[in-house]
C-alpha positions as CSV (number, residue, x, y, z in Angstrom):
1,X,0.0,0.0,0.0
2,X,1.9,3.1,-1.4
3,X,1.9,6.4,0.7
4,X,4.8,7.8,0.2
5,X,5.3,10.9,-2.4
6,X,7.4,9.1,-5.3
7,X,9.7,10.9,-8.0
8,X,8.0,11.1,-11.9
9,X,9.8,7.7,-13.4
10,X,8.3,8.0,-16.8
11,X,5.6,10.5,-18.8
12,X,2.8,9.0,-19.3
13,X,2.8,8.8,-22.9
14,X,6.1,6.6,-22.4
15,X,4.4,4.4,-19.5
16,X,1.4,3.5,-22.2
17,X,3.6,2.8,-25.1
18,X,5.8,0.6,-22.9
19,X,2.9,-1.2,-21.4
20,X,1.7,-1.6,-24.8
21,X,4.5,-3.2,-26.0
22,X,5.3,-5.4,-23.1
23,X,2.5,-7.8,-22.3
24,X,0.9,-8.3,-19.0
25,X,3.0,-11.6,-18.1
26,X,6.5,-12.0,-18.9
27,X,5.9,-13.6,-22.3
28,X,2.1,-12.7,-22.6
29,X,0.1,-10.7,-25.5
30,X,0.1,-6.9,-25.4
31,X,-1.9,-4.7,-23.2
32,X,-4.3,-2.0,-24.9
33,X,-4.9,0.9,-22.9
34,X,-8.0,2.4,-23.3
35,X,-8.3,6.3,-23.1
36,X,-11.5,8.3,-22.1
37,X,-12.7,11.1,-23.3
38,X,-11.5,14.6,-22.3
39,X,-11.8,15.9,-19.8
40,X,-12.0,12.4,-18.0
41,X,-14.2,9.6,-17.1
42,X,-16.3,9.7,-13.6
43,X,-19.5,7.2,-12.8
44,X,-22.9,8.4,-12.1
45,X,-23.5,5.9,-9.5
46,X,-24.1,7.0,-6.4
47,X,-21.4,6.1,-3.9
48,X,-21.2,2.9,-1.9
49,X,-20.3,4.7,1.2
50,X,-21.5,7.1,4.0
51,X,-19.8,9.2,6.2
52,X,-20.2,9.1,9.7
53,X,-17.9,11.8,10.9
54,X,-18.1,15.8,9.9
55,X,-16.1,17.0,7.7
56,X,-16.0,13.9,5.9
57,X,-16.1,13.4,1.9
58,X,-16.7,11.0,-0.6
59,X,-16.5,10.5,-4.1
60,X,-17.2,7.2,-6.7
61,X,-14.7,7.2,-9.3
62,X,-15.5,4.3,-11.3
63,X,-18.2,1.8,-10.4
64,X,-18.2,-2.3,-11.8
65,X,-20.0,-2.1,-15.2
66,X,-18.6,1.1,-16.1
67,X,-17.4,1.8,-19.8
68,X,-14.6,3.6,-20.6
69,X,-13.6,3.9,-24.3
70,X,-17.1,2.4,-26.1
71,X,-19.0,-0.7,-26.0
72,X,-16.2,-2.4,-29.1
73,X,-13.0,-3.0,-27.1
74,X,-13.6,-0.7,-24.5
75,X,-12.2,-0.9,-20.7
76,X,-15.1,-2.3,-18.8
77,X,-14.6,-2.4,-14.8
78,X,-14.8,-6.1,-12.9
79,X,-16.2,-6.5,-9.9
80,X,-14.8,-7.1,-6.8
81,X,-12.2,-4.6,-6.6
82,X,-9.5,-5.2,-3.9
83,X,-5.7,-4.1,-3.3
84,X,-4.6,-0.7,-4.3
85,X,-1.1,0.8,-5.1
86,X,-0.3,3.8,-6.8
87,X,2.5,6.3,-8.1
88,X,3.1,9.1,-9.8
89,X,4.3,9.7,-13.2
90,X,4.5,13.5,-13.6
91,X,2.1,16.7,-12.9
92,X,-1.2,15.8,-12.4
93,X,-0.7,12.3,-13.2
94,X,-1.7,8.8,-10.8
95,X,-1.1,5.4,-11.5
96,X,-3.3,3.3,-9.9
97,X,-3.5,-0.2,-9.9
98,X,-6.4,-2.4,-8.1
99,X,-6.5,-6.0,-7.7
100,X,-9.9,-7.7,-8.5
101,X,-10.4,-10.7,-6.1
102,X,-12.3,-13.1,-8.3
103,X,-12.1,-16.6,-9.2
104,X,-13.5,-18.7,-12.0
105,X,-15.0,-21.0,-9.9
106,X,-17.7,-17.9,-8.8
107,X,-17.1,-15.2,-10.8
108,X,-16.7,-14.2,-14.1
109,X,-12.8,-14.9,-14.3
110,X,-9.8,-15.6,-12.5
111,X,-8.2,-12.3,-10.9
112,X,-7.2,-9.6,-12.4
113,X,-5.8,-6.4,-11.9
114,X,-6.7,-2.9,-13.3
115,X,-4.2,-0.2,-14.0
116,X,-6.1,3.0,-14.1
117,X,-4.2,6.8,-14.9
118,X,-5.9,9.6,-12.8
119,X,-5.8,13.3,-12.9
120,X,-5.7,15.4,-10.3
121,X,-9.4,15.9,-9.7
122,X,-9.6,11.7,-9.7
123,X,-11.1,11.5,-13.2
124,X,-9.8,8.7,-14.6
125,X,-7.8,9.4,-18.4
126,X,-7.2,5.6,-19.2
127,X,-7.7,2.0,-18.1
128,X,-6.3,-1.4,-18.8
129,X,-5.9,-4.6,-17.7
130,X,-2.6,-5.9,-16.9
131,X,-3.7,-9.1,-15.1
132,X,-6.5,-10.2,-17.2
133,X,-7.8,-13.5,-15.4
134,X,-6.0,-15.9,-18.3
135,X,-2.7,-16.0,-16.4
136,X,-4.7,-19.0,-13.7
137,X,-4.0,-16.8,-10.7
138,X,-7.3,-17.0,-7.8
139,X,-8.3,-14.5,-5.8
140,X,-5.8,-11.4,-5.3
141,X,-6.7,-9.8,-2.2
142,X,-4.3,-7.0,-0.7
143,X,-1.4,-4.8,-2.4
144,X,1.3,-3.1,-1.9
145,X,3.2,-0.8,-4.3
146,X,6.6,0.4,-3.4
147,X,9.7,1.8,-5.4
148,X,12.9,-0.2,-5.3
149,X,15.7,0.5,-6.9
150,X,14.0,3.2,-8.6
151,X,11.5,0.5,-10.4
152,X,7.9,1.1,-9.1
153,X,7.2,-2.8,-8.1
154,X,3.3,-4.1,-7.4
155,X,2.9,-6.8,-4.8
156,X,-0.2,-9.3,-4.5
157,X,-1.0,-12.9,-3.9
158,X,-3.3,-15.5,-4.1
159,X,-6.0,-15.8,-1.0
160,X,-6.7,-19.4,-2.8
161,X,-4.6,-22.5,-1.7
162,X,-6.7,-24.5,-4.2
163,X,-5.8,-22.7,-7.1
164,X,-3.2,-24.8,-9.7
165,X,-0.7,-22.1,-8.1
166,X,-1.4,-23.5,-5.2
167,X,-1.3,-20.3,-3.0
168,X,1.6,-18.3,-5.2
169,X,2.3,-14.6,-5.3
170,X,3.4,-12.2,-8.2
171,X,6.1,-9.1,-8.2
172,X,4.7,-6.5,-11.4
173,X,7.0,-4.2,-12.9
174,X,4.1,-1.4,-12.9
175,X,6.3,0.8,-15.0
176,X,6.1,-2.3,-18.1
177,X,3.1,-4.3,-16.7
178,X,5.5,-7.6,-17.0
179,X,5.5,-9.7,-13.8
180,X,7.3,-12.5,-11.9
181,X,5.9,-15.5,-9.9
182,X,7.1,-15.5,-6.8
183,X,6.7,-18.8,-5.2
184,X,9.6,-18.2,-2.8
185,X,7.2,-16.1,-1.0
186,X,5.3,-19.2,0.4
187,X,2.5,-21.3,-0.8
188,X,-0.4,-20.0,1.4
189,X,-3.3,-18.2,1.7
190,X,-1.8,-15.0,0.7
191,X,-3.8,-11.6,2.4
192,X,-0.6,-9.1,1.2
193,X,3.1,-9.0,0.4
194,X,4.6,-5.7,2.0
195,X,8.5,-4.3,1.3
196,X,9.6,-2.9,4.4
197,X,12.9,-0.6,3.8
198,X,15.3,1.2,5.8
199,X,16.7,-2.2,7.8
200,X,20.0,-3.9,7.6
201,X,18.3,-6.4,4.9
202,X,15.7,-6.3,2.5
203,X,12.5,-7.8,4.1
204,X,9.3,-8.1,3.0
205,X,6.1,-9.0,5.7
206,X,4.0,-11.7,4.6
207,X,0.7,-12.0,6.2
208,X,-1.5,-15.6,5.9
209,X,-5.6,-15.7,5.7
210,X,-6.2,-19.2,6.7
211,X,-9.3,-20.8,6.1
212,X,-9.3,-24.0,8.2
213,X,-6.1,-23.3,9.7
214,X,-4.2,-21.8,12.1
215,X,-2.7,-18.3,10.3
216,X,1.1,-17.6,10.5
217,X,2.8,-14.2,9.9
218,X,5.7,-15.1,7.6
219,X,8.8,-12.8,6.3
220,X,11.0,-13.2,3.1
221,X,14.6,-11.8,3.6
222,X,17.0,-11.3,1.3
223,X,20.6,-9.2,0.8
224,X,18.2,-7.0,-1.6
225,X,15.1,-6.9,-2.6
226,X,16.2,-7.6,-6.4
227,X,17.4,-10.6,-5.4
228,X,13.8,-11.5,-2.9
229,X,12.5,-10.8,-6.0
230,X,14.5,-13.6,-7.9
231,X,14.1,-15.8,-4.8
232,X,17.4,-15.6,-3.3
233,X,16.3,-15.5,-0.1
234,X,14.7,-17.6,2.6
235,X,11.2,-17.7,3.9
236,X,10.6,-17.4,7.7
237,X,8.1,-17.7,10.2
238,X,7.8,-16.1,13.4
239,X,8.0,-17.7,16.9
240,X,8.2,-16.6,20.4
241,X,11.6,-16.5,22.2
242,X,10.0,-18.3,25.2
243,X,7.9,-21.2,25.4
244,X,4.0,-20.4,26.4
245,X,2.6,-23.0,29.4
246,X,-0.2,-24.6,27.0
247,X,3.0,-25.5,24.8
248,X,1.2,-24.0,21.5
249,X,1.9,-19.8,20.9
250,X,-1.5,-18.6,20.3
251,X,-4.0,-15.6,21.1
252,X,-4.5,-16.6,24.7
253,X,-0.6,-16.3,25.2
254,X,-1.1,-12.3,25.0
255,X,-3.2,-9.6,26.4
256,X,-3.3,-6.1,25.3
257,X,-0.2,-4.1,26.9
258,X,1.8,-7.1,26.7
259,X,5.0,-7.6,23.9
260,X,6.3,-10.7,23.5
261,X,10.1,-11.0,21.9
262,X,10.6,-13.0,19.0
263,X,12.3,-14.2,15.9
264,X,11.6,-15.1,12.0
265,X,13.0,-18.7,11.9
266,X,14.1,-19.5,8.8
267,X,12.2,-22.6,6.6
268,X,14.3,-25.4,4.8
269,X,12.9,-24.9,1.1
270,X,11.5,-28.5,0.8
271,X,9.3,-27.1,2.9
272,X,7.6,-24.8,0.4
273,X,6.6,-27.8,-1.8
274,X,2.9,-27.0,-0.5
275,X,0.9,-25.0,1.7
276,X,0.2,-28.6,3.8
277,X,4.0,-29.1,4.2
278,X,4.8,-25.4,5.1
279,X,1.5,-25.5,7.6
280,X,3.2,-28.7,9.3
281,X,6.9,-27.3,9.1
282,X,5.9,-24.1,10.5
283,X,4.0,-26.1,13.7
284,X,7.2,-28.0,14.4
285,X,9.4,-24.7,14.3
286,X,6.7,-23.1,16.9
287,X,5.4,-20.7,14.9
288,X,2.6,-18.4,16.4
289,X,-0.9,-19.3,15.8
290,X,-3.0,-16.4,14.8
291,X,-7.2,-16.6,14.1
292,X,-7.1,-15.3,10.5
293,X,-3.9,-12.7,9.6
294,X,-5.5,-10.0,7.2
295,X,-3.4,-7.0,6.3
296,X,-0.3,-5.4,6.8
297,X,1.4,-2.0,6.9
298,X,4.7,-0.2,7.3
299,X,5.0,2.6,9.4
300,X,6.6,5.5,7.6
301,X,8.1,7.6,10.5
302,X,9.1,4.1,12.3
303,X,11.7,2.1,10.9
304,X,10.8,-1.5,11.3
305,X,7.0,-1.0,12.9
306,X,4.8,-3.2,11.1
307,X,0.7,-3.2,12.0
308,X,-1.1,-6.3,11.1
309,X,-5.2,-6.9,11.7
310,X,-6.6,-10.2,13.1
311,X,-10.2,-10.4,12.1
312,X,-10.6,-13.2,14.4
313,X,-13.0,-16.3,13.7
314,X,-16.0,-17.8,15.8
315,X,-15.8,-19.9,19.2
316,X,-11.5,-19.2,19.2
317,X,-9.2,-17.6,21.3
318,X,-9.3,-14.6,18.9
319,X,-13.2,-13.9,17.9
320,X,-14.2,-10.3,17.2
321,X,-10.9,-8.9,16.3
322,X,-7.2,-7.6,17.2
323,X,-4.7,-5.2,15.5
324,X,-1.1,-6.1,16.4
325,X,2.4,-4.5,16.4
326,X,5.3,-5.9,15.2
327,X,8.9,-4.0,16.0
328,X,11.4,-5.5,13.2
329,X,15.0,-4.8,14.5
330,X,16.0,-2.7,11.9
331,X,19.6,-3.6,12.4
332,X,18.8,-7.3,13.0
333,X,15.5,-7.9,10.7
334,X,14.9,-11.4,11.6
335,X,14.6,-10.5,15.6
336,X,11.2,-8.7,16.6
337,X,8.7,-8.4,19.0
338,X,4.6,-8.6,18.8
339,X,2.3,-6.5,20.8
340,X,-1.4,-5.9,20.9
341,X,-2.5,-2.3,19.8
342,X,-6.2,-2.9,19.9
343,X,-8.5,-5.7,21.0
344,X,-12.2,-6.0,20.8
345,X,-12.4,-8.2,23.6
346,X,-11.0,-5.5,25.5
347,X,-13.3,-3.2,25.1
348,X,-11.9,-1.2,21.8
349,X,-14.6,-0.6,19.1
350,X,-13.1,-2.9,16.4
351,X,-15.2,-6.0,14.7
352,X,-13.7,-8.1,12.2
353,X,-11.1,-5.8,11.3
354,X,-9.4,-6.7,8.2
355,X,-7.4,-4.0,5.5
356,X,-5.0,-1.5,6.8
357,X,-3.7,2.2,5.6
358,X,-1.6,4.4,7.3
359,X,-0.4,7.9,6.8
360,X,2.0,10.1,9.6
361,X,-0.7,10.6,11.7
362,X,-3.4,7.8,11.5
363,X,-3.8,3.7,11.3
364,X,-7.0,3.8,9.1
365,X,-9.1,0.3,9.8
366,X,-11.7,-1.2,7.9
367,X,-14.1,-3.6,9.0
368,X,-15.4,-6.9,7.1
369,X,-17.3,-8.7,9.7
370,X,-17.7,-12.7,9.9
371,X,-21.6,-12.0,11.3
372,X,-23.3,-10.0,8.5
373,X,-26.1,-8.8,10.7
374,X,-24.1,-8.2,13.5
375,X,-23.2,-4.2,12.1
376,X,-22.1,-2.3,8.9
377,X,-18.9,-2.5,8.0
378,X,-17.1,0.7,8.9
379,X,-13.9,2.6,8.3
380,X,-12.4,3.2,11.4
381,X,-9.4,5.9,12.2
382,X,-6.8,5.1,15.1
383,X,-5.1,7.8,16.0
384,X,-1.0,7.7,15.9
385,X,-0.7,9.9,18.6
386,X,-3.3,9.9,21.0
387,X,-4.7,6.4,20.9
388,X,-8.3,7.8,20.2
389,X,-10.1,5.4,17.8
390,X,-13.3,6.8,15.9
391,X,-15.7,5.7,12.8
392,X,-15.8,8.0,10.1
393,X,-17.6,6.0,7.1
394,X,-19.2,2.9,6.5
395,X,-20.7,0.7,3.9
396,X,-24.2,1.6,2.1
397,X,-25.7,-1.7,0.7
398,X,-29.1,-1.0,-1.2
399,X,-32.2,-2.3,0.8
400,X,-32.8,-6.1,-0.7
401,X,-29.4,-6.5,-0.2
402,X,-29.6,-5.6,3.6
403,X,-33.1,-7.9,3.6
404,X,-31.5,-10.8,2.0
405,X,-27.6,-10.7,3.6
406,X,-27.9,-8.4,6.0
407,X,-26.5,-4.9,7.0
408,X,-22.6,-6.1,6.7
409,X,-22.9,-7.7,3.4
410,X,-20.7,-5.2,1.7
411,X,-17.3,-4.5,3.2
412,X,-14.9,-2.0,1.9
413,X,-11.0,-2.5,1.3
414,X,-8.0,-2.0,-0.1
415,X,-7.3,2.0,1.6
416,X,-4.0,3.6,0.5
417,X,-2.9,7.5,1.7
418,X,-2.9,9.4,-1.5
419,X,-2.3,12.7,0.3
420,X,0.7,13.5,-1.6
421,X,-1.0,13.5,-4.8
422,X,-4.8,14.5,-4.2
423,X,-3.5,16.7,-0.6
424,X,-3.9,16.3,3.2
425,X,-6.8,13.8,4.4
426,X,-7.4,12.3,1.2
427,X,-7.1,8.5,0.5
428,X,-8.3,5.7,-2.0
429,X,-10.2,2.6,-1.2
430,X,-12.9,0.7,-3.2
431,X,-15.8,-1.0,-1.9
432,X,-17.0,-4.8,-2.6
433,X,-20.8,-4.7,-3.4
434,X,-21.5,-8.8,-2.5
435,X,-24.2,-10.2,-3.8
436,X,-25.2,-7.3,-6.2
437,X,-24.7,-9.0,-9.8
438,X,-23.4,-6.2,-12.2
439,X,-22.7,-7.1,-16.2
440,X,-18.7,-7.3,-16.5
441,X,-16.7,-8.5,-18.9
442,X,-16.1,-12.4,-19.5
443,X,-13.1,-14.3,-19.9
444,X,-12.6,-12.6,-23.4
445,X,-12.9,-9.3,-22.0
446,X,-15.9,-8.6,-24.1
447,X,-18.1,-6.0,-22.5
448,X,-21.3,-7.2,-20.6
449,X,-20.5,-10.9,-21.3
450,X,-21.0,-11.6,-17.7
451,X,-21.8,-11.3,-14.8
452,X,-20.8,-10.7,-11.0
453,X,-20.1,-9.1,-7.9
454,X,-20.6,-5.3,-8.0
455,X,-17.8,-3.0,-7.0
456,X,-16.2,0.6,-6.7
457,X,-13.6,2.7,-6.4
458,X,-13.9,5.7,-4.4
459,X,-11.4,9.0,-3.3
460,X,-12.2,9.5,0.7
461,X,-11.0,12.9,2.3
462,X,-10.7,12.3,6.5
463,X,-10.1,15.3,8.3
464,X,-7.1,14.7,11.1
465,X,-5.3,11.9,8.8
């Protein structure tokens, strides 16, 4: 999740024709972008979110079903937008890119991912697809973009451990739209793949959604993060330094207020043949248990401060919902410490937390509760400074929607600080409209040839953030 300010790496006009020319996989067809017409492309739907704070404002950008370019080989939106990532290319000038977290098995096509240019107002001047749901990848939930080595680099994985990847993960060059499967980074259920710099070695954070099993948080090191990138590196797992009386690390081994030291033991790579063998590896090494990891962030005035949500699943140590911190030694990565920053069985108004932004002066949550008629899902905004935690939007399903799922049947996701490029307080994030069917494009990418989850992306100012 990008939130830093980055330097203009190529004009836009140099960005499409290179994208054009280099396909979205590393030996894959071309890309066509797809402009709009001047001045820009905005929906008419209405949003998908209401605030609940003053001063707080919305406004839908682009909505699944949208058309931008005409109905013959036009950019048509997919639903279930996800993880977002962004840089910029020059004045007045956003690249955005936004995982769709689909799968063929329910939706309309594998996942894909979006790269959108926006203008300064957040009309959006072109769309394509780099990620177009033929490369066999399942379900990309979170993102992360960073700049490395001066190469703006997109990060995603597969939530799927059933997919023929088998739980795999993918490094995108977003400045030529060619990627890399990166299988080094663990065969799991994949939630996001995070690049944390400024520590002795390159390190990227790793967080596991397990469905059915117990949810590790994982780290990929490496003498640079070229070389992660290539895989040579190793895959760790994190475990306590001291042993816990119950003899498994878990939830009920830590309270709120508590930090527990630890380290990322390394994995033997046989142990990476498969999301069962790294699962029974990781147990042997004793790794902490955790009740369904969802995202990660960086903190970007702390070196080495990683915060990482727990949504929490029913009848287990962890139900309704924590948001940890991790400390990374920046001068030893592989040593750091967890603590608990918020807990909803202690009181703090968090449910089901899930994706993760931060800017220098706010943690913003947002909700996707397991019990879909226990609440909306809201965005939530911890303060940095103070501690203070407050709602300031949440989800807006339409009425049969709320009737036939219930209130929380739409959560939204995939928040990034955009501040540097739209100004103070403002952020993305998209909302996924469940069980609203929408007309998007089939495998072929031919408009309306299907049809699935609804969607949107939205720009969010937050006073405060």
């Amino acid at each position: 999740m990008l939130r830093r300010r980055l330097v203009p790496l190529l004009s836009l006009e140099a960005l499409v024709v290179a994208t054009a020319m280099l396909g979205a996989s590393t030996a894959g067809a071309a890309t066509q972008i797809v402009r709009a017409e001047a001045p820009g492309f905005l929906t008419d739907e209405r949003p998908y979110l209401v605030a609940l704070a003053d001063g707080v404002r919305i406004k839908p950008l682009i909505t699944t079903g949208d058309i931008i370019g005409g109905m013959e080989g036009g950019y048509q939106m997919s639903g279930t937008p996800d993880g977002l990532g962004w840089y910029e290319t020059g004045p007045g000038s956003l690249q955005l890119f936004m995982n769709h977290e689909t799968n063929s098995r329910y939706d309309a096509s594998d996942a894909r991912v979006s790269h959108m240019t926006l203008d300064r107002r957040g009309r959006i001047q072109a769309a394509s697809y780099v990620i177009d749901g033929t490369e066999g990848f399942q379900w990309f939930c979170s993102s992360t973009l960073e700049i490395l080595g001066g190469v703006p680099w997109y990060f995603t994985g597969e939530e799927s451990i059933k997919s023929p990847r088998n739980g795999s993960s993918i490094a995108l060059n977003a400045a030529t739209g060619n990627w890399r499967e990166t299988p080094q980074f663990g065969h799991f259920s994949h939630e996001n793949v995070v690049p944390v710099k400024r520590l002795d070695r390159a390190f990227l954070g790793l967080s596991e959604d397990g469905f059915g099993e117990p949810s590790q948080l994982w780290a990929y090191t490496a003498a640079r993060f070229t070389a992660a990138i290539r895989g040579q590196g190793s895959l760790r797992v994190w475990v306590p330094e001291d042993s816990v009386p119950d003899g498994n690390p878990s939830g009920n081994d830590i309270d709120k207020g508590d930090s527990i030291p630890g380290h990322f033991v390394r994995m033997p790579d046989r142990a990476n043949f498969d999301s069962e063998t790294l699962e029974r590896t990781a147990q042997r090494k004793g790794a902490w248990d955790f009740s369904r990891i969802e995202d990660q962030t960086d903190d970007p005035d702390e070196a080495g401060t990683i915060y990482f949500s727990e949504t929490g699943v029913a009848n287990q140590e962890v139900t309704h919902g924590r948001v940890y911190k991790l400390e990374v030694d920046p001068d030893r990565p592989t040593s750091a410490s967890l603590s608990v920053v918020l807990d909803a069985a202690d009181g703090d108004d968090i449910f089901s937390p899930d994706n993760l932004g931060i800017s220098h002066e706010a943690l913003v949550i947002q909700e996707d509760r397991n019990w879909k008629k226990s609440g909306y899902n809201r965005v939530l905004v911890y303060d940095l400074s103070d501690g203070s935690l407050a709602p300031v939007a949440r989800t807006d399903p339409s009425q049969d929607i709320i009737d036939a799922e219930g209130v929380g049947a739409w959560e939204s996701s995939g928040v990034v600080d955009a501040s540097e490029f739209f100004g103070p307080g403002w952020w993305l994030l998209d909302v996924q409209a469940h069980d609203q069917l929408m007309r998007v494009p089939g495998p072929d990418l031919e408009i309306n040839s299907a049809r699935d989850d609804g969607g949107q992306l939205l720009k969010v100012f937050i006073p405060g953030t």
